[in-house]
LODO-98508 format. One line per field, with one value per atom (N, C-alpha, C): residue in one letter; residue number from 0; x, y, z. Coordinates in steps of 0.02 Angstrom, whole numbers, plus 50000, padded with zeros to 5 digits. Layout:
BEGIN
aa: (A|...)
i: (NUM|...)
east: (X|...)
north: (Y|...)
up: (Z|...)
***
This chain:
BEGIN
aa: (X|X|X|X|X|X|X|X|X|X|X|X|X|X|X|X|X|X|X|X|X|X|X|X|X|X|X|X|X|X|X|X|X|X|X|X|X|X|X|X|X|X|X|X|X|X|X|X|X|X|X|X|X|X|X|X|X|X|X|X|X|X|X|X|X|X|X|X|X|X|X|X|X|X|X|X|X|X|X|X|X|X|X|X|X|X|X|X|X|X|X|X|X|X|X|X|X|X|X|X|X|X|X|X|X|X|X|X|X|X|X|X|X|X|X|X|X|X|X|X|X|X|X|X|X|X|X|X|X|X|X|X|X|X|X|X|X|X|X|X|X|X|X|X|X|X|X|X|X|X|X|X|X|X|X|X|X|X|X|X|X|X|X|X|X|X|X|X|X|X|X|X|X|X|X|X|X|X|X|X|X|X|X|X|X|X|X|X|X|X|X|X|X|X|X|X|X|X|X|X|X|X|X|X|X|X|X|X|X|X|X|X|X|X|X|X|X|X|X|X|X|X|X|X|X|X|X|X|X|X|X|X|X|X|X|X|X|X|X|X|X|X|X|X|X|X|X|X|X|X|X|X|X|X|X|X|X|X|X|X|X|X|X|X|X|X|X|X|X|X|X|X|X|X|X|X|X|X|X|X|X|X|X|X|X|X|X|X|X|X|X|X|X|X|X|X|X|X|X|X|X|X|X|X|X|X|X|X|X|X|X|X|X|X|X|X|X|X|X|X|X|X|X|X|X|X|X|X|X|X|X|X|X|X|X|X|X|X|X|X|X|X|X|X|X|X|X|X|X|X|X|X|X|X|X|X|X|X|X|X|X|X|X|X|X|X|X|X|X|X|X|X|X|X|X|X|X|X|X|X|X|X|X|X|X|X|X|X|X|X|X|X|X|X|X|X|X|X|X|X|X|X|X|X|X|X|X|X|X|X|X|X|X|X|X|X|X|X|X|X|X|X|X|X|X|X|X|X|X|X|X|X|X|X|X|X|X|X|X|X|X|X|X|X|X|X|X|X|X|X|X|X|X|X|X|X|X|X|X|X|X|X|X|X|X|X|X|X|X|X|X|X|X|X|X|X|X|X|X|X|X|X|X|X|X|X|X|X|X|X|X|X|X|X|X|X|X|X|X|X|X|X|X|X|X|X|X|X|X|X|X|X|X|X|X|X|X|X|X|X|X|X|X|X|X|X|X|X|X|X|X|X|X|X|X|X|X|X|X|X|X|X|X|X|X|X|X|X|X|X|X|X|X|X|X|X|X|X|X|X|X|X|X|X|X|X|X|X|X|X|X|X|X|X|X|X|X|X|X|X|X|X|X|X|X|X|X|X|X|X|X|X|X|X|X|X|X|X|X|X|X|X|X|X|X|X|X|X|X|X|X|X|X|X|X|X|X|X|X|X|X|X|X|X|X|X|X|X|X|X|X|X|X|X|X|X|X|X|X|X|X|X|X|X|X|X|X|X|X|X|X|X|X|X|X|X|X|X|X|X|X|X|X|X|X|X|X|X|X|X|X|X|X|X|X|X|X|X|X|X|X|X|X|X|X|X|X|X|X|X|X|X|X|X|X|X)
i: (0|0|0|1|1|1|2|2|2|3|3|3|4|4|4|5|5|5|6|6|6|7|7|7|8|8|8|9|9|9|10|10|10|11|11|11|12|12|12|13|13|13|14|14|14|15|15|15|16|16|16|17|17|17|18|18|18|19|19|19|20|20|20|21|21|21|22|22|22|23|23|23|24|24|24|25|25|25|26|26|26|27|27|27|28|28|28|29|29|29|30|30|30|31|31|31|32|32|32|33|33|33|34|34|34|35|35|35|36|36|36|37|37|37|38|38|38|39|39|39|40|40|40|41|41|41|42|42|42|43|43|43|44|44|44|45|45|45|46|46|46|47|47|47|48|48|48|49|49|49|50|50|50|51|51|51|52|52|52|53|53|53|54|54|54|55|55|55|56|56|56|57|57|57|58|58|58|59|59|59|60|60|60|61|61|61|62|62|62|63|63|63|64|64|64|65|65|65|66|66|66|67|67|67|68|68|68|69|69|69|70|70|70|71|71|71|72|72|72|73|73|73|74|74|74|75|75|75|76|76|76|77|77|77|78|78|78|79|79|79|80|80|80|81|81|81|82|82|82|83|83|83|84|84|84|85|85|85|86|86|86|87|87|87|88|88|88|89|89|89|90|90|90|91|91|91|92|92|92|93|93|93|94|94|94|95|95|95|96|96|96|97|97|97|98|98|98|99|99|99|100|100|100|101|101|101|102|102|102|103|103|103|104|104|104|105|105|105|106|106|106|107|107|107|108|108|108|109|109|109|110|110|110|111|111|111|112|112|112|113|113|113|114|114|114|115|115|115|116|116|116|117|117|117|118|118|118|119|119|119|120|120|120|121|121|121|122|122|122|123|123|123|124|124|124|125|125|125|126|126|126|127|127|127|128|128|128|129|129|129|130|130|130|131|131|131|132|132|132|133|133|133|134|134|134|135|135|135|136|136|136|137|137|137|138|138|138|139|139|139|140|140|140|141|141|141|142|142|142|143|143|143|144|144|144|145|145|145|146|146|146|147|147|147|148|148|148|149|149|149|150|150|150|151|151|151|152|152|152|153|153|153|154|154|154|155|155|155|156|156|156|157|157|157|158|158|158|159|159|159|160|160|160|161|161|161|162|162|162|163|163|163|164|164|164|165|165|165|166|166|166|167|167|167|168|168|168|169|169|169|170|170|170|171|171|171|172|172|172|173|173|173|174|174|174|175|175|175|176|176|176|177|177|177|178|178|178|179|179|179|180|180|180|181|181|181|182|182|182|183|183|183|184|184|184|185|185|185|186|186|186|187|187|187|188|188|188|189|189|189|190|190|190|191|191|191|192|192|192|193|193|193|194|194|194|195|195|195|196|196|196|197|197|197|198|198|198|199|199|199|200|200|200|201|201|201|202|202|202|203|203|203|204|204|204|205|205|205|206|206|206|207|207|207|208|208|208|209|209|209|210|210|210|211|211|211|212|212|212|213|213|213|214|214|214|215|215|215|216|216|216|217|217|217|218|218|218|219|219|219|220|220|220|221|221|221|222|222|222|223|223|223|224|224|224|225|225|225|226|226|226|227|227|227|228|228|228|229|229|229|230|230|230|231|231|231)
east: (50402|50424|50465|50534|50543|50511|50522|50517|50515|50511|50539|50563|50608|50663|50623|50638|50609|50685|50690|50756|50748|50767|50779|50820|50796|50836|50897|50883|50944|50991|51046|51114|51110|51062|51063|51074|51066|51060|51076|51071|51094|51115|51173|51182|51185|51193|51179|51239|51256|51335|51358|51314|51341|51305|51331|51305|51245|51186|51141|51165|51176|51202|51252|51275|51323|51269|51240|51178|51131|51093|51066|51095|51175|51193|51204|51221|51236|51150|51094|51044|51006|51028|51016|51051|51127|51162|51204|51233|51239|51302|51335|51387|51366|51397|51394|51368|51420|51411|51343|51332|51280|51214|51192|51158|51145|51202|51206|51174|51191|51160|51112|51068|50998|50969|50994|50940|50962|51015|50984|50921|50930|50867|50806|50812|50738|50709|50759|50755|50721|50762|50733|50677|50635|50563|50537|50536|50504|50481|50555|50518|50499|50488|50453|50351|50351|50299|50265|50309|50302|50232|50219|50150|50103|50104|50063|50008|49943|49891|49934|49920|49943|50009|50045|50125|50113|50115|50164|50115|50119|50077|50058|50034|50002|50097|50114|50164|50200|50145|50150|50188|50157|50157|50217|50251|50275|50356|50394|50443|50448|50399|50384|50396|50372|50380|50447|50467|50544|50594|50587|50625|50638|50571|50529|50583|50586|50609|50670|50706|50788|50792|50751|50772|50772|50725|50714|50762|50805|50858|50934|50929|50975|50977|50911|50919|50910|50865|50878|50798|50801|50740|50758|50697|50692|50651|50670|50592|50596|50563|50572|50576|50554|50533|50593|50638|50704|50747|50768|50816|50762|50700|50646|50667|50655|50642|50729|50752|50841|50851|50798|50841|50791|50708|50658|50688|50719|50748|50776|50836|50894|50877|50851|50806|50788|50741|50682|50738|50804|50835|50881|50854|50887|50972|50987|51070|51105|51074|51126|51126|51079|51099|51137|51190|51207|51218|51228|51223|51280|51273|51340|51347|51436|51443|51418|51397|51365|51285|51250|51193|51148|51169|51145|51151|51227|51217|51183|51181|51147|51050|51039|50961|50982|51004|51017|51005|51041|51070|50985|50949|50861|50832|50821|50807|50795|50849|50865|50851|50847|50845|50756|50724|50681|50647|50664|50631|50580|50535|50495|50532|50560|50591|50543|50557|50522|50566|50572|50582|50547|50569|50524|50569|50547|50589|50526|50551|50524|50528|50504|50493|50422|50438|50366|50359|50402|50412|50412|50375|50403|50456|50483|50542|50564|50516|50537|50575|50584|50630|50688|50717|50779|50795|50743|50766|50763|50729|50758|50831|50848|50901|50950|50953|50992|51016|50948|50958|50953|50899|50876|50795|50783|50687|50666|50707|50666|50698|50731|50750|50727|50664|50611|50543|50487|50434|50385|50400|50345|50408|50412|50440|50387|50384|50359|50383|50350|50359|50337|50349|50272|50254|50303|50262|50225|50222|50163|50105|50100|50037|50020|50044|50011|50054|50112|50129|50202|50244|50286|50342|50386|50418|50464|50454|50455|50378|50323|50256|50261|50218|50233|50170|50138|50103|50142|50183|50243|50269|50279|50310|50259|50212|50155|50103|50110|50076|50124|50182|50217|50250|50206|50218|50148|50107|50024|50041|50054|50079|50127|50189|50220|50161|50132|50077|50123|50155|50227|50195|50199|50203|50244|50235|50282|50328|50291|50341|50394|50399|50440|50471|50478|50475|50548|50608|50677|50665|50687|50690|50757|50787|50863|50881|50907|50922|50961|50995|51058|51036|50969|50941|50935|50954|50937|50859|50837|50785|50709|50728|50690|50694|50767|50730|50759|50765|50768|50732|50718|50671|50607|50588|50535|50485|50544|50518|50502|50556|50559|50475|50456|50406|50361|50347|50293|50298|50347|50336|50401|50429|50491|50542|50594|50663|50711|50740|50764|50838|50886|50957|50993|51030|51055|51149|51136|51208|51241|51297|51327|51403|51411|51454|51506|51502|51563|51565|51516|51552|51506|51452|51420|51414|51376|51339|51373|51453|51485|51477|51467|51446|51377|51352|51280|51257|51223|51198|51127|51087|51034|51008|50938|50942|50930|50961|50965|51010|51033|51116|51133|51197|51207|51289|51276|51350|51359|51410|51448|51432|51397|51390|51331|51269|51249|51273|51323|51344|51343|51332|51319|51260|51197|51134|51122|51150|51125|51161|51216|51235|51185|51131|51121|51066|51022|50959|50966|51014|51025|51041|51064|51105|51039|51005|50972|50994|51051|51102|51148|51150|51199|51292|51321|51374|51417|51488|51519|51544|51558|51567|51612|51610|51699|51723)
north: (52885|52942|52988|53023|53060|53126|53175|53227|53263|53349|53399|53442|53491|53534|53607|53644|53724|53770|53824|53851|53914|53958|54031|54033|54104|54107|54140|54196|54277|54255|54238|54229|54167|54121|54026|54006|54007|53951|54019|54089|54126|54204|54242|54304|54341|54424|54478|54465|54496|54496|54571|54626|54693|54683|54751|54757|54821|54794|54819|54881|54880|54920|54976|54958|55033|55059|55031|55051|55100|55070|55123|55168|55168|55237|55285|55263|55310|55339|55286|55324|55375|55355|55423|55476|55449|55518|55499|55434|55457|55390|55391|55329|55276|55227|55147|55107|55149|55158|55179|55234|55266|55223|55192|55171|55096|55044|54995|54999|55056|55075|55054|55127|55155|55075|55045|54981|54936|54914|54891|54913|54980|55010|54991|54992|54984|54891|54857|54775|54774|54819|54811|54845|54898|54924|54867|54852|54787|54728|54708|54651|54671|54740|54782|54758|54776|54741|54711|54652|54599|54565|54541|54514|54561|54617|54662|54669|54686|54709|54761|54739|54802|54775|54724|54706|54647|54636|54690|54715|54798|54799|54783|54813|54801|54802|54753|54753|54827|54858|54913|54968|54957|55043|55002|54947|54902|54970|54966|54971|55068|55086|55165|55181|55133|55146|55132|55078|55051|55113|55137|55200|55261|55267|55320|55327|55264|55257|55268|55235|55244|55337|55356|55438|55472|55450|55463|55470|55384|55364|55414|55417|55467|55520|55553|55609|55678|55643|55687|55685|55750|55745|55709|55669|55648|55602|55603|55557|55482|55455|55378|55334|55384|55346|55322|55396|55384|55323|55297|55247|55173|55171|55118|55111|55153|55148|55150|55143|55106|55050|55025|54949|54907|54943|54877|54840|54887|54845|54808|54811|54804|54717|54716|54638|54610|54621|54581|54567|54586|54573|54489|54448|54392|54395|54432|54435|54455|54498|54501|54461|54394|54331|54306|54247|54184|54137|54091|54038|54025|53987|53995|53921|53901|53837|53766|53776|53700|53702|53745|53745|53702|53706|53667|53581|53543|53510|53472|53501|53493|53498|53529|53514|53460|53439|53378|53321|53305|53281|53230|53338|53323|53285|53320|53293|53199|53194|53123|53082|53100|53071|53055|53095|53100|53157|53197|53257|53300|53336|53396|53433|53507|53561|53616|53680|53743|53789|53849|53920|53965|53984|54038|54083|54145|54210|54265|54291|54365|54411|54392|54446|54462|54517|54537|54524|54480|54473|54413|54388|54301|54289|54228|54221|54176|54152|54078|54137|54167|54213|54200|54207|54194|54131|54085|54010|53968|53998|53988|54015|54079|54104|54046|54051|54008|53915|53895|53839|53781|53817|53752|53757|53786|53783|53706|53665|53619|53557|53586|53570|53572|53636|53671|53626|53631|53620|53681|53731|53788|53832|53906|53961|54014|54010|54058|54144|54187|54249|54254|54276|54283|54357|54403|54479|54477|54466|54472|54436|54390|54353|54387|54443|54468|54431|54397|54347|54366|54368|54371|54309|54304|54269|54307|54305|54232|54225|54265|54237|54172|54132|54042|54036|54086|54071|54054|54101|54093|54012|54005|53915|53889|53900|53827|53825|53872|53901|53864|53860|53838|53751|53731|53652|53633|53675|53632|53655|53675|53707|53611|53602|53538|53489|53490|53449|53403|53423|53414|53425|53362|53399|53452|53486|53533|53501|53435|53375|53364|53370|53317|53370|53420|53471|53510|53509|53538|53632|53677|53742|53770|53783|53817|53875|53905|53987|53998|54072|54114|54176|54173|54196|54185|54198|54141|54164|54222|54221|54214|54234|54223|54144|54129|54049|53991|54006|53970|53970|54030|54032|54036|54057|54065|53991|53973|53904|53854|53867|53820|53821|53889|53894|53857|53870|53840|53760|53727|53666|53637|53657|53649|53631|53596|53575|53642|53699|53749|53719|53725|53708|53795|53832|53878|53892|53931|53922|53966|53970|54029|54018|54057|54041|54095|54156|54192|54183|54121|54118|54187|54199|54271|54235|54189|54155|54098|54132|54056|54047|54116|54116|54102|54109|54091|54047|54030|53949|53946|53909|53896|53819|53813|53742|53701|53735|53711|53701|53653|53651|53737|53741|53801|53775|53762|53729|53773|53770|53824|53830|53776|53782|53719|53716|53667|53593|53581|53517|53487|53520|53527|53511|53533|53526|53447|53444|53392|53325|53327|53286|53254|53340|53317|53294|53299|53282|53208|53189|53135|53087|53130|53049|53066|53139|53161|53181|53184|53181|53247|53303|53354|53349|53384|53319|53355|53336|53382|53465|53482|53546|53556|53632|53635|53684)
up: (59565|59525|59569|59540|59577|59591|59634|59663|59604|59649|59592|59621|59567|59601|59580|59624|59589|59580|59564|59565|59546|59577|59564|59500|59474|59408|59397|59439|59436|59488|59451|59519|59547|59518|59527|59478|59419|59369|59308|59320|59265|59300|59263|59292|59241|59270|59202|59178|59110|59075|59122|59138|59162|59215|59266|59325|59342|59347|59363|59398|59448|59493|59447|59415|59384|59340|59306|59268|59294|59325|59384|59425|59406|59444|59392|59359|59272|59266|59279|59252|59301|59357|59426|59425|59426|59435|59480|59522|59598|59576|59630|59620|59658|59616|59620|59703|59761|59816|59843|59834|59837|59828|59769|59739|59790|59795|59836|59901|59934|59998|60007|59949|59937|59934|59887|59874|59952|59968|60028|60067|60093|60136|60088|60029|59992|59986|60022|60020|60090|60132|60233|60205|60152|60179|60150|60103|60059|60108|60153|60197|60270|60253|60322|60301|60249|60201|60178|60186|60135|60153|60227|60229|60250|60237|60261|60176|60220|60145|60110|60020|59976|59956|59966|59945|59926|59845|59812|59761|59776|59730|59647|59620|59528|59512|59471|59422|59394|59366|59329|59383|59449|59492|59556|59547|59594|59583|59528|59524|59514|59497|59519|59589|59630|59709|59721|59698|59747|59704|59640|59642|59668|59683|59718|59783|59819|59900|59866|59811|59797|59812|59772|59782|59837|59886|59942|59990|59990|60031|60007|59931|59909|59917|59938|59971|59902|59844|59767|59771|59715|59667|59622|59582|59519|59493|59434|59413|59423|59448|59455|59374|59352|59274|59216|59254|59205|59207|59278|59264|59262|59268|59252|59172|59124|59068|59036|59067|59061|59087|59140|59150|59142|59106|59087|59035|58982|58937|58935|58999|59021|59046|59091|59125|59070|59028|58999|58922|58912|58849|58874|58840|58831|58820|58800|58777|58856|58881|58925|58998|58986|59019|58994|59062|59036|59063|59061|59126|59142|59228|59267|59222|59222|59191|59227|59270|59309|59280|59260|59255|59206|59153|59097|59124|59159|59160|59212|59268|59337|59309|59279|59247|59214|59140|59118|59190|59245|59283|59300|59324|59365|59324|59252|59206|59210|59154|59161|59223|59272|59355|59371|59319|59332|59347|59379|59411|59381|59401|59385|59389|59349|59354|59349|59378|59396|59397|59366|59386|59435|59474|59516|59528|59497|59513|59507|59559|59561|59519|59442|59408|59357|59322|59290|59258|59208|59133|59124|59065|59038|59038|59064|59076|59007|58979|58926|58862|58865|58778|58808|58876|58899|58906|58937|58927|58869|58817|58769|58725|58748|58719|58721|58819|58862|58830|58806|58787|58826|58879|58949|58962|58888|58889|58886|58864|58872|58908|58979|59028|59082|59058|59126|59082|59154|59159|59153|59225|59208|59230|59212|59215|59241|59344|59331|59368|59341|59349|59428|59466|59530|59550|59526|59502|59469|59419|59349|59377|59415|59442|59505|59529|59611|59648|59658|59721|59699|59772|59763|59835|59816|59874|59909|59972|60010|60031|60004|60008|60000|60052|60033|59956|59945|59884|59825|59836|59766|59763|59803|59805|59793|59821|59840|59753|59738|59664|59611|59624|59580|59590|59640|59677|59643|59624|59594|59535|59505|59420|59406|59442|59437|59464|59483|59529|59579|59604|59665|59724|59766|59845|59852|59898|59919|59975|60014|60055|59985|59957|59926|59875|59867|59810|59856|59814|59836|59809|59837|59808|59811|59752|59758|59747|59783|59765|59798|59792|59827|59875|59877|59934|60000|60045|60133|60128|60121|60153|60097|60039|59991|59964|59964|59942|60006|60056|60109|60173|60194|60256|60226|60162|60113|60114|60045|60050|60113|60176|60204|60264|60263|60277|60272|60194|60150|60151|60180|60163|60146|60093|60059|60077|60021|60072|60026|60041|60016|60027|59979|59981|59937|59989|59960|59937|59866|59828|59864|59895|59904|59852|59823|59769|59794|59827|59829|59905|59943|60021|60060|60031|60086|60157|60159|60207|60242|60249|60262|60370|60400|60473|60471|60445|60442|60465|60517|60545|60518|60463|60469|60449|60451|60459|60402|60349|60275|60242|60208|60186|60127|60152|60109|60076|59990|59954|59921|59891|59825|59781|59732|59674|59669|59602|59581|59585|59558|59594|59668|59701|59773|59788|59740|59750|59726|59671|59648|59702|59729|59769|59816|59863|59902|59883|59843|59806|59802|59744|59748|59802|59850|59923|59991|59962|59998|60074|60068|60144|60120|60161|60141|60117|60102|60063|60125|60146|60194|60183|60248|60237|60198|60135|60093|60149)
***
């Protein structure tokens, strides 16, 4: 039997129609710039964190804090609550996904090939109203959240939780995402063979010891020959 593939959801296999980022500056107050900053510094405290007791905390009080620090880094008063209750909607609404055009058929591809398929994304919310919107619910196996369960990645729980959910080695279990360090040094930790998308070229100096291609088709190449395909 073959293997199985896991795959990030946000910015792998689907992106927003708008940009988060202008959203959250309209609902702070502060510009676009501004805002970009702030959340970098709030990504370096996060994996200042990450394996330390207490991270990540309860679902509920998780995204109160990381606003909390946005205001902080901005240098403002204000309520953390306001631009939360503008972009919970904002995430958890099926419409304003959609999938990149390789996506649908590169699952078809696992699919048919055989494969176990998995979602793993870092979020709070059921993910299946969107993969169904999407029209690749029954392309996936399990969809899971790993906020809403206490675990988050690059915790190797998040992978390894979602390698016994497929009942997948994690030897044998591929993980794809546009993260280096969330779905490549993450996974690769845990076990995993992590293959990352870089689609606009971030990571093209980047030396690490995981293939990094452009797009889904790329993945499935190397899955299939199991040999990285050449450099583009």
């Amino acid at each position: 039997m073959a293997g199985a593939v896991l795959f990030d959801f946000h910015d792998t296999l689907a992106h927003l129609q708008a940009s988060t980022t202008a959203i959250t500056a309209r609902a702070i107050g502060v510009s676009e710039a501004e805002t970009r900053s702030a959340w970098l510094r709030v990504e370096a405290r996060i994996r200042e964190l990450q394996h330390g007791p207490g991270w990540p905390p309860p679902s509920e009080q998780r995204w109160q804090i990381i606003y909390s620090w946005m205001f902080e880094f901005l240098g403002i008063d204000g309520d953390p609550q306001r631009p939360l209750d503008l972009l919970d909607g904002f995430f958890q609404n099926p419409d304003n996904y959609g999938l990149f055009e390789d996506a649908a058929v590169t699952l078809h591809r696992f699919r048919g090939a055989g494969y176990r398929i998995g979602i793993v994304s870092n979020s709070d919310f059921d993910l299946w109203p969107m993969l169904n919107r999407l029209g690749i619910a029954d392309l996936v196996d399990i969809a899971l959240p790993t906020i809403a369960l206490g675990i988050e990645k690059p915790h190797p729980e998040a992978y390894l939780a979602a390698c016994r959910a497929l009942q997948a080695d994690p030897l044998e279990t591929w993980f794809v995402g546009d993260n280096i360090e969330l779905d490549g040094f993450g996974p690769l930790e845990a076990g995993l063979m992590p293959i990352i998308i870089d689609r606009e070229q971030l990571h093209a100096n980047v030396e690490v010891e995981f293939p990094v291609v452009r797009d889904l088709g790329g993945v499935w190449s190397i899955v299939a020959n199991n040999t990285p395909p050449p450099p583009p």
